[in-house]
Each structure stands twice: as structure tokens, then as C-alpha cells.
C-alpha positions as CSV (number, residue, x, y, z in Angstrom):
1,X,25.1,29.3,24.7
2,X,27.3,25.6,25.0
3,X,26.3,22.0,26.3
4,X,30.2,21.3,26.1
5,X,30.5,18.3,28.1
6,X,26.7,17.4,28.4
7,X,25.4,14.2,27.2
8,X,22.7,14.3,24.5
9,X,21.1,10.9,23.3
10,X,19.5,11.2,19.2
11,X,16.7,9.4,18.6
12,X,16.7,8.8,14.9
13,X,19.5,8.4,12.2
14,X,17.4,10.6,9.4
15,X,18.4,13.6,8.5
16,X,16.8,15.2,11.2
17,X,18.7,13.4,13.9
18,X,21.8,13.3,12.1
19,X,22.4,17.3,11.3
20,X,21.0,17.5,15.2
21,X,24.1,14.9,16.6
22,X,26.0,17.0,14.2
23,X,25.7,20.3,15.3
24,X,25.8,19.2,19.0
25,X,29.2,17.1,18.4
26,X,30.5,20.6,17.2
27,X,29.1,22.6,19.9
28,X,31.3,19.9,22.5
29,X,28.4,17.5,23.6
30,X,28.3,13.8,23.7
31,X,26.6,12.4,21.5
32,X,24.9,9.0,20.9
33,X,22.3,8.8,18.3
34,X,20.1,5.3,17.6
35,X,18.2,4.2,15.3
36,X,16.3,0.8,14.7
37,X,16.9,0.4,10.4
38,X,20.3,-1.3,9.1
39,X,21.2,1.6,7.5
40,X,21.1,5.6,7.9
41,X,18.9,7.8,6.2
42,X,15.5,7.1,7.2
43,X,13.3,8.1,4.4
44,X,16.2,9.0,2.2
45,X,17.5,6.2,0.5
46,X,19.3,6.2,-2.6
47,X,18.8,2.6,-4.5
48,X,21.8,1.7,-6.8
49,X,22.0,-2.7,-6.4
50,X,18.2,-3.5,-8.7
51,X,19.9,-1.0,-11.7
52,X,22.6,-2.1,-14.3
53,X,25.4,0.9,-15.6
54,X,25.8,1.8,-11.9
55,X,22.9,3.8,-12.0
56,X,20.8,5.0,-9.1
57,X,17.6,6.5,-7.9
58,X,15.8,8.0,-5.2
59,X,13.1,5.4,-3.2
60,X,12.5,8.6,-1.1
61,X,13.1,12.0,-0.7
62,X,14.3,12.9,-4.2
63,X,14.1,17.1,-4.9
64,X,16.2,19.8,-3.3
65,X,14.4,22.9,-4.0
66,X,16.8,26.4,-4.4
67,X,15.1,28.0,-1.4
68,X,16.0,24.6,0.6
69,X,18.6,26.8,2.7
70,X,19.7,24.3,5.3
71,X,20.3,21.2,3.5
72,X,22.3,23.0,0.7
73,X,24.3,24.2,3.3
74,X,24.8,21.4,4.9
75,X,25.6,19.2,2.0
76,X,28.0,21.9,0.8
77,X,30.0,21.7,4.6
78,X,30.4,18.2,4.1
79,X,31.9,18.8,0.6
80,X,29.2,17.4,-1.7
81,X,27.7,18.7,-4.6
82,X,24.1,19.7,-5.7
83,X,23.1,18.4,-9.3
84,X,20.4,20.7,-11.6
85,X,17.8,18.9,-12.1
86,X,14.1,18.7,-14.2
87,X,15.3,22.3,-16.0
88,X,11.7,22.7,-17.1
89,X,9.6,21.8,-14.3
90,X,6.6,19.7,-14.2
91,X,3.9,19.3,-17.2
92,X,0.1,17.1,-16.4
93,X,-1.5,15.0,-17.6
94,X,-5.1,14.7,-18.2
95,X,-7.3,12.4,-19.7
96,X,-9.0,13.0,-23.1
97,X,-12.6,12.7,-23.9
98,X,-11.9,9.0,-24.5
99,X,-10.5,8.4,-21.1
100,X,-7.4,8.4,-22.6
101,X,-3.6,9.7,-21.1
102,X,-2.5,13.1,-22.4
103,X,0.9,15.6,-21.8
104,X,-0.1,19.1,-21.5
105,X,3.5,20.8,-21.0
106,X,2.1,23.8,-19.6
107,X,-0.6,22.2,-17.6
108,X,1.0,21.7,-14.0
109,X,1.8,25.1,-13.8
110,X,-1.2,26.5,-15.4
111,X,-3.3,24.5,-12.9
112,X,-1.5,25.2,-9.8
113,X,-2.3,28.8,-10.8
114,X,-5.5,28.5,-11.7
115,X,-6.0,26.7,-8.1
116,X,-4.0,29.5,-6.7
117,X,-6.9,32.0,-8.4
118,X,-9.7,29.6,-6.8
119,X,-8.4,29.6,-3.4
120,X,-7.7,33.5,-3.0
121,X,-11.0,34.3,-1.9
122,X,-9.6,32.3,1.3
123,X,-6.6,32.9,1.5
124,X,-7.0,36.8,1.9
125,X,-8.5,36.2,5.3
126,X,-5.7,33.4,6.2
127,X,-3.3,36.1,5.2
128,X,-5.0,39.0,7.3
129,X,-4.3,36.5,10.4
130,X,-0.5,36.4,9.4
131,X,-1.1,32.8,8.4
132,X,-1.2,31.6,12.1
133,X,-2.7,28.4,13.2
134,X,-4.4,29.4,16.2
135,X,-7.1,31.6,14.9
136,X,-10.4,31.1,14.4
137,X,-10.3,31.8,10.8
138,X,-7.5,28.7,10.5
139,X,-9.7,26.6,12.4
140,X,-12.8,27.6,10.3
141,X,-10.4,26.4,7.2
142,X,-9.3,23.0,9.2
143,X,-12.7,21.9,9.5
144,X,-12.9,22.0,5.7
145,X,-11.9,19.3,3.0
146,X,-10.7,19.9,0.0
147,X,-13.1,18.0,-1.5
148,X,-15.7,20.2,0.2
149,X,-14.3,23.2,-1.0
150,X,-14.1,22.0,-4.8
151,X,-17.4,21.2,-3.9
152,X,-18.7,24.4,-2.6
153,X,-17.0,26.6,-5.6
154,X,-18.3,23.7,-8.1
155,X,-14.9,23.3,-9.7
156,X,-14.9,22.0,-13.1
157,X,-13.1,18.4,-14.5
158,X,-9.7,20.4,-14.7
159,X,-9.6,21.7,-11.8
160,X,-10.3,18.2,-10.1
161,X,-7.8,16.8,-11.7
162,X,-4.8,19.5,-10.9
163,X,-6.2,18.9,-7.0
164,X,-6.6,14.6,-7.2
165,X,-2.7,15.3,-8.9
166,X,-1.5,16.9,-5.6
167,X,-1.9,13.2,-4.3
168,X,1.8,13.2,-5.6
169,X,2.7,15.9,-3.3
170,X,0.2,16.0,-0.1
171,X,0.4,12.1,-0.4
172,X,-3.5,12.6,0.6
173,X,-7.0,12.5,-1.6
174,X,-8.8,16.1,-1.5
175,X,-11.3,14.0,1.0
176,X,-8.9,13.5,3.4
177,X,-6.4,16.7,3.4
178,X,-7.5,19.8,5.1
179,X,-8.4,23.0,3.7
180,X,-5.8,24.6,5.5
181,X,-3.1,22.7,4.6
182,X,-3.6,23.7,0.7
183,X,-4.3,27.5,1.6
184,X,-1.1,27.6,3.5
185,X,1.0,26.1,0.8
186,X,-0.4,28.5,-1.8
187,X,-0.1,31.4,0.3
188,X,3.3,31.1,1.5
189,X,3.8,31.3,-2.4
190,X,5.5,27.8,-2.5
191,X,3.3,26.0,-5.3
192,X,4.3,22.5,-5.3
193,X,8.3,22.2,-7.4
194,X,9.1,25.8,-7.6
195,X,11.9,26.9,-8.9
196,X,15.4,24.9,-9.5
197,X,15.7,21.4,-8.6
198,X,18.4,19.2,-7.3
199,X,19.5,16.3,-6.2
200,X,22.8,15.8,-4.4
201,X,25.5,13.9,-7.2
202,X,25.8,10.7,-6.6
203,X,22.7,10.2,-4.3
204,X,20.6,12.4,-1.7
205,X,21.8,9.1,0.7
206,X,25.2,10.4,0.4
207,X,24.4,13.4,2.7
208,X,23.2,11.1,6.0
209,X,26.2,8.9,5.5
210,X,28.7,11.4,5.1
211,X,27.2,12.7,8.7
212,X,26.7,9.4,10.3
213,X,30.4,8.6,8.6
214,X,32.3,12.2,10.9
215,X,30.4,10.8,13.8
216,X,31.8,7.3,13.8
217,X,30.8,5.1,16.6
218,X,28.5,7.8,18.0
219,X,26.2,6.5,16.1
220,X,24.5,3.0,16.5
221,X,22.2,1.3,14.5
222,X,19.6,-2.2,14.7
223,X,18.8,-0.1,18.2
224,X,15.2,0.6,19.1
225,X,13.6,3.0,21.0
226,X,11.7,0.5,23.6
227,X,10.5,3.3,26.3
228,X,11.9,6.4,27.8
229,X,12.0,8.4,31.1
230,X,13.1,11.6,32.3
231,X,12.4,11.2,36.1
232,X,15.2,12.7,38.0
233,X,18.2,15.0,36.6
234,X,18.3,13.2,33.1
235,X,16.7,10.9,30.9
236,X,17.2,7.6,30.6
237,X,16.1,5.4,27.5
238,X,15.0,1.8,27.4
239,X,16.6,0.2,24.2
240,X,16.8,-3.3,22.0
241,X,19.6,-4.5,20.1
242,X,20.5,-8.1,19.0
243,X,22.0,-8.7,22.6
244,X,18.6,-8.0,24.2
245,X,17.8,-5.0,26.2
246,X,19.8,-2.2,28.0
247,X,19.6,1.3,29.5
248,X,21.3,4.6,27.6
249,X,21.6,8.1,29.7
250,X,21.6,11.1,28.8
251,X,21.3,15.0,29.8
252,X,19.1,15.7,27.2
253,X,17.4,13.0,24.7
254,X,16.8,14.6,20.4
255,X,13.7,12.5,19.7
256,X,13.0,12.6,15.8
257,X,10.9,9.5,15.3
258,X,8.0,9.8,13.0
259,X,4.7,10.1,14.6
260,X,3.7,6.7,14.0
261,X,6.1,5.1,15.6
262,X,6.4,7.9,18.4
263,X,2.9,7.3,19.2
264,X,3.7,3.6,20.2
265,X,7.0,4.8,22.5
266,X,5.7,4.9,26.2
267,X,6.9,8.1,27.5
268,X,7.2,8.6,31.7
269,X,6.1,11.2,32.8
270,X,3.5,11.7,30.2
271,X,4.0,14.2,28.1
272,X,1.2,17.4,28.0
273,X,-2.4,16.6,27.2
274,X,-2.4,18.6,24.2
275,X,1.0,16.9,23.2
276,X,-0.1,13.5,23.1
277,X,-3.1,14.3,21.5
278,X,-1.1,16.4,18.7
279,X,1.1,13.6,18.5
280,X,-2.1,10.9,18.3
281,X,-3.9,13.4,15.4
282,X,-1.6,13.8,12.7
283,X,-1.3,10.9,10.1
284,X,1.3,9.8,7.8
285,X,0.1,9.9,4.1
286,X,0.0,6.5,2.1
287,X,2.8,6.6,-0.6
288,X,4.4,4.1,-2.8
289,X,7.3,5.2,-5.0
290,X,8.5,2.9,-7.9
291,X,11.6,3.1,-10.1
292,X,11.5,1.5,-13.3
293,X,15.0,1.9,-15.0
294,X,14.8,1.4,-19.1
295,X,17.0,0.5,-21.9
296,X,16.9,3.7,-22.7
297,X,15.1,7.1,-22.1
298,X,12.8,7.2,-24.8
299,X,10.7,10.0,-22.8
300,X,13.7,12.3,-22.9
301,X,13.0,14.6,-26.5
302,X,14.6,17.6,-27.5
303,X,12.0,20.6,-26.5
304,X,9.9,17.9,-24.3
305,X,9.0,17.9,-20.3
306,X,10.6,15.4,-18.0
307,X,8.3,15.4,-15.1
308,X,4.5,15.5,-14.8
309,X,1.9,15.5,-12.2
310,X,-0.9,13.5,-12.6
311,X,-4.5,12.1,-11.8
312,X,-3.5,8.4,-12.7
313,X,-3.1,5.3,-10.7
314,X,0.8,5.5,-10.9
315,X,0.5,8.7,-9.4
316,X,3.3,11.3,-10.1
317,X,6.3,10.4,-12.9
318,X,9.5,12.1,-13.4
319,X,12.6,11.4,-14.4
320,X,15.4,10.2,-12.1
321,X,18.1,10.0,-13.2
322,X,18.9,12.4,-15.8
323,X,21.9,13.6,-14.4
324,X,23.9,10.4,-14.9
325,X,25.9,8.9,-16.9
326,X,25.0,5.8,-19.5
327,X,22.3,4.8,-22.3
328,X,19.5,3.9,-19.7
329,X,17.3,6.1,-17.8
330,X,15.0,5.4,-14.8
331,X,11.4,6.5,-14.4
332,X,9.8,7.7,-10.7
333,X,6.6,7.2,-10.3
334,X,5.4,8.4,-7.0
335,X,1.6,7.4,-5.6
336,X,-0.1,9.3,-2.9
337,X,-3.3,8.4,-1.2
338,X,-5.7,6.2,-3.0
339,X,-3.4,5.9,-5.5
340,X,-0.4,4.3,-3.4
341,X,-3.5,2.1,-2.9
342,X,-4.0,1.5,-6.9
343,X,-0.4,1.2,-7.6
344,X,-0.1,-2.1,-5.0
345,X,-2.8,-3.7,-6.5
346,X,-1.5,-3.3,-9.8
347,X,1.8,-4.3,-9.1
348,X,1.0,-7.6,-7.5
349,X,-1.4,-8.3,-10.0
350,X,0.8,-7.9,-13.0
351,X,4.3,-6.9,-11.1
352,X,6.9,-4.1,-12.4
353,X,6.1,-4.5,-16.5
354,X,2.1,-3.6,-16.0
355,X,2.9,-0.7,-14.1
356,X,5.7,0.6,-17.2
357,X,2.1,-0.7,-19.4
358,X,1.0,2.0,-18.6
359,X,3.0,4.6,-19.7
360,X,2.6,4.7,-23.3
361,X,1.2,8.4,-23.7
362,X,5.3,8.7,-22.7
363,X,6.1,5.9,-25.7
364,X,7.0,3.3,-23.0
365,X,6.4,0.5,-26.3
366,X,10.1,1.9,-27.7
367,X,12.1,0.7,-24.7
368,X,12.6,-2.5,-22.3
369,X,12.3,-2.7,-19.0
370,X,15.5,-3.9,-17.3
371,X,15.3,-2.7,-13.6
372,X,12.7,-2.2,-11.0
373,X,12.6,-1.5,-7.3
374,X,9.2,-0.3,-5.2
375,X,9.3,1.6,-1.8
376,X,6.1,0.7,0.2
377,X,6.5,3.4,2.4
378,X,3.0,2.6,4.2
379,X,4.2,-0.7,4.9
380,X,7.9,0.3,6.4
381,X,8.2,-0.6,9.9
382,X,9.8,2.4,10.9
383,X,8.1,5.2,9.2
384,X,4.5,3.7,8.9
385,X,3.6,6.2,5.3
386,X,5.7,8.6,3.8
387,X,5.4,11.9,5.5
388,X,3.0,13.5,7.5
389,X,-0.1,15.5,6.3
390,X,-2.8,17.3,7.9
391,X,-6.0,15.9,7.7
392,X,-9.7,17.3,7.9
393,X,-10.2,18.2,11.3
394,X,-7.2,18.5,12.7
395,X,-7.1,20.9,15.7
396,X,-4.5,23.4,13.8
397,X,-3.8,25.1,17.6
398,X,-2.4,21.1,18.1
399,X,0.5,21.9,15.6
400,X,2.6,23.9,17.8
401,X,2.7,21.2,20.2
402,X,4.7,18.7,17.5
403,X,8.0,20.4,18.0
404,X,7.8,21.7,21.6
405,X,9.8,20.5,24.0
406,X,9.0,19.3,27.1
407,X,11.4,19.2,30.1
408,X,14.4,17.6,28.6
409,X,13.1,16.3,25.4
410,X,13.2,18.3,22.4
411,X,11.0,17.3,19.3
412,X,12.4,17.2,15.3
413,X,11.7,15.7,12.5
414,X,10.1,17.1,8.6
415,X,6.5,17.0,10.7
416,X,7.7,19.4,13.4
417,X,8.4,21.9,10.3
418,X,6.2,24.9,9.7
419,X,7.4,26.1,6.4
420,X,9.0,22.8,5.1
421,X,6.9,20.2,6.3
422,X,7.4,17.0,4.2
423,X,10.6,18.2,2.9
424,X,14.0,16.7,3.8
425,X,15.1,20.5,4.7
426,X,12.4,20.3,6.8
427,X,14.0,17.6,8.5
428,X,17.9,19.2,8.7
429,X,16.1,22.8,9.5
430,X,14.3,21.0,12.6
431,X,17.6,18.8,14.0
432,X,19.8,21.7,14.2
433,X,16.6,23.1,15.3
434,X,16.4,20.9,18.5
435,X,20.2,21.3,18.3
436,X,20.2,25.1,19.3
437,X,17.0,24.7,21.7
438,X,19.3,22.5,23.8
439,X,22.4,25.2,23.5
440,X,19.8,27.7,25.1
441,X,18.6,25.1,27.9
């Protein structure tokens, strides 16, 4: 295998694109990788300038889990260092009889395996068809809801609320997320946060820079994708820059834009039926992540949980910066679905302080607020939502197609992912993914 010599253009200066330019620079290609945003990183972005102590937290991807293979290793070859983080996992919270807030510091995992218990029933035959997506059976499951399902099985209150709490992780209400999407998580016996956490010291944003920093001027930003063709022996991309527009050539072209914004590239020829409409099918889930940095940490007790899921309006909240250094701390509060929805209206309505209002079943009274900074993911030009989910409906014999490639374009990117879809190993598993595919072309 070698593409020494042979020009490769990267579409995309995320992780996925970047670990893909990466392992093609060291296998002897050319390299150019683009990308539209200011900065590198894509959905991983590592906010430091709206804190005070030189603190910092993550407006998007944010966990590392220890089964994350791919961008462990790759963050140790660049010579950074992984951070334990969230030592005792995630609690929930549910709401009392009153309507009222409560911790339950066993609840996220008691839940998750009392859903696990629920869904077995259907996840037996899912498992007899070796979890593909091409069978009837995961069809049968696609055409399903979640909602449905709770439905059917007539789940009680608690239930409800561990599956409306997965908004923090699907980034999708149970009405909108397929069945299959939740068996296949639960079967593949990755509940959501299992395990140890970490975060890479001194920001997950570190990781795409030290990449995009090794490949110097190969890599060139405020570019965008306009169109691309790959009539005749290459391909040949139509780009925008602050000069106007040009032409970049290539052997091969790494395309790892989101779908939304794929969707809107024009592609010549056009890419297989099937393709385009996997392409067209799959949305991108709404999310809005806030980070509200404190005087200090009041939430942080001896013997006491530091991350919860959660049915609420502000969605998910975990600590996010425990591993630093200095008196203050910084909240995450991460809002999926309808509640990305209910955390907008709140924060224009009564801005940072009525979201942190509402976190008194932490104590938020004890502290004052002294930093904020929201990432409206829905509303970000180049990503369109914060990662993709499968929704009811959605032709599962279609996923294949994401991360096929066709002629010389090769697909990556977290969606393209089987096991770690969503994930930012998804993304660095997929680009040296695409990386290798072009090695054996």
C-alpha cells in the first residue's frame, strides 16, 4: 500500500480531516486540507477568553471515553496528555412529587440499566442478526420511535424520564430518534459515559491544532467547499476565499463535511442514488451547550456526584473543569432536542444568570456567576446541529452508503462511524479511516 507522491485534497479541518491529512502526509502524499471556519477543530473547540483564572471549557466535544482507542493514540503521538475526569460517573435528576428538582446519585446508572432490562426483549433478535443494518428485523426496529416503544411496553414516569434524559446524549426527543439507534447502543454494551473519562489537559482543542500545527501551510482555512468534480483522471474542487474563487486539484479529494452542509455541495457526476439519498435522510440533532464558570464550585462535596443526566430544560450538567487549577469552577450544561429549544428561549429571555437560576437543587444561591459562553450548535453555519442521529424511519440499509466511497472520493467524519458515531473518536477512527482506503486505491 503507498500514495507517495499522489495529491490528496481534505475537505474539513475537524478532527476527522485532520488525523486523515495526517496519516496521508506520513504515508508521502500531498496534502491540502480546507476548511471554511477561522479556526481548526470543527466541533471541538476549547473556550478559554469569556473565563477569568485562565480557565477553560469545552463548547463541544468534551469526554474521551477509555475504549476511545484512536484518539488516545493519537493525542499520545503528538505528545499530549489525557486528564481523569468525572471519577464517579453520572447521577439524575428527577422531579419530585412537587415538580420539584432532585439528585439521585445512583439514578443514571440505575436507569440506563433498567432501560437496558426493558429493551432486551428486542434486542435478542437484533443480536441474532449480528447487529447488522440490512436486515429485516433492523428495519422492523427503524420504523419504530422510541416514544412508540415506551408506549407499547407502557413505561412508567421513571422510565420516561431516564429516556427524555438521553436528549443529552442522542441530542434527539424519544419522538424523533429511532428504535434502532437506542437498541444498538445498548447492545453493543456502550451505555451512554461508560467507564473512565477524559479530557485532553489543557483543552480537547489542543489535539486539532497540534495536527493542523505539523502540517503547516498544508492546511488552509476561511476556504469553502463551493462545488466539486471528478470528471477525468482527478478531481478538481471549486473553492472561495477572501480573494474570490479558484480551482484546487487533486488525485483523490477526503471529504469530511457534515451532512448538512454536504448536502448543499453540488457534486458532478452525481453521486449513487442510494448515496444522495443517505446523505439527504440523516439529520443533525439540535444541541446547545452553555458554560457558566462560578466563583466557586459550590456543587463539588466530599462523597457527592459531579455530573448528571437530566429531563430539564438545561438539559445535561456536568462539571468542566474539575481538573484545573484555581478557586472557580465551570458548569456544562448540554441541551438536546426540545430542550436546546427550551434553553434559547430562556436564555434570551432572562440571558446567562436565569439559566444558573435554575440550578439550585445543585445550591447555585452560594456562588456568583462571573463567566458565560453558549454554543448554538443548530445555528453554526458550518455544522448546522451538533452531531448526527438517526431518526424514525430512516432506511438503516442507507447507512452503509455515508462512508462509502465513490470513484475518487472517500467519505469521513463522526456520522460515517458505526461503533462511535457522535464521538470525536468517531471522527479520528473515520479520517485515518479514509486515510488507509486511499493507501489501498
Amino acid at each position: 500500500m503507498g500514495v507517495r507522491g499522489a495529491s490528496v485534497l481534505v475537505v474539513g479541518a475537524g478532527l476527522a480531516g485532520l488525523a486523515a491529512a495526517w496519516d496521508l502526509h506520513l504515508m508521502g502524499a500531498r496534502v491540502l486540507v480546507i476548511d471554511a471556519r477561522d479556526r481548526v477543530g470543527g466541533r471541538v473547540w476549547t473556550v478559554g477568553d469569556a473565563f477569568v483564572e485562565s480557565q477553560h471549557a469545552e463548547a463541544g466535544g468534551d469526554m474521551i471515553d477509555e475504549a476511545h482507542r484512536e484518539i488516545r493514540t493519537l493525542a499520545a503521538d503528538v505528545g499530549l496528555t489525557l486528564t481523569r475526569i468525572l471519577r464517579h460517573g453520572f447521577g439524575a435528576v428527577r422531579l419530585d412529587r412537587a415538580g420539584r428538582p432532585r439528585t439521585v446519585h445512583s439514578g443514571a446508572r440505575h436507569g440506563w440499566a433498567r432501560l437496558a432490562h426493558a429493551l432486551a426483549p428486542v434486542i435478542r433478535p437484533y443480536c441474532l442478526a449480528e447487529q447488522r443494518w440490512d436486515s429485516p428485523i433492523a428495519s422492523a426496529l427503524a420504523r419504530k420511535s422510541v416514544a412508540d416503544w415506551l408506549d407499547e411496553i407502557a413505561a412508567d414516569a421513571d422510565l420516561r424520564a431516564t429516556a427524555d434524559g438521553l436528549r443529552g446524549f442522542f441530542l434527539a426527543d424519544p419522538d424523533e430518534l429511532s428504535l434502532l439507534a437506542l437498541v444498538d447502543q445498548f447492545a453493543a454494551g456502550d451505555a451512554p459515559a461508560p467507564g473512565a473519562m477524559y479530557r485532553i489537559e489543557g483543552g480537547n482543542d489542543r489535539l486539532p491544532r497540534a495536527l493542523a500545527c505539523r502540517l503547516g501551510d498544508r492546511v488552509r482555512l476561511r476556504t469553502e467547499l463551493v462545488a466539486l468534480s471528478q470528471r477525468g483522471p482527478g478531481v478538481r474542487a471549486t473553492v472561495r476565499d477572501w480573494r474570490g474563487t479558484s480551482t484546487c486539484t487533486g488525485d483523490y479529494a477526503v471529504i469530511t463535511l457534515p451532512l448538512t452542509v454536504l448536502r448543499r455541495i453540488p457534486i458532478s457526476p452525481g453521486l449513487p442514488a442510494q448515496q444522495r439519498e443517505a446523505i439527504a435522510a440523516v439529520p443533525y440533532g439540535r444541541a446547545t451547550k452553555t458554560l457558566l464558570q462560578f466563583r466557586r464550585p459550590f456543587w463539588r462535596r466530599p462523597g457527592r456526584l459531579r455530573a448528571f443526566g437530566s429531563p430539564l430544560d438545561i438539559g445535561a450538567v456536568w462539571d468542566a473543569n474539575e481538573e484545573q487549577h484555581g478557586p472557580g469552577g465551570i458548569l456544562a450544561l448540554l441541551a438536546g432536542g426540545s430542550a436546546s429549544d427550551a434553553t434559547a428561549a430562556i436564555t434570551r429571555s432572562g440571558g446567562a444568570a436565569a439559566l444558573a437560576g435554575r440550578l439550585q437543587w445543585l445550591g447555585r444561591d452560594r456562588s456568583e456567576l462571573v463567566g458565560s459562553r453558549q454554543a448554538g450548535w443548530t445555528a453554526d453555519r458550518w455544522a448546522r446541529g451538533g452531531y448526527a442521529f438517526f431518526p424514525t424511519g430512516f432506511d438503516p440499509a442507507l447507512r452503509a452508503w455515508l462512508a462509502r466511497p465513490c470513484g475518487r472520493l472517500f467519505f469521513a467524519g463522526e456520522h460515517t462511524s458505526i461503533r462511535w458515531q457522535g464521538y470525536m473518536n468517531g471522527a479520528v477512527e473515520s479520517g485515518r479511516r479514509a486515510a488507509a482506503e486511499i493507501a489501498c486505491a
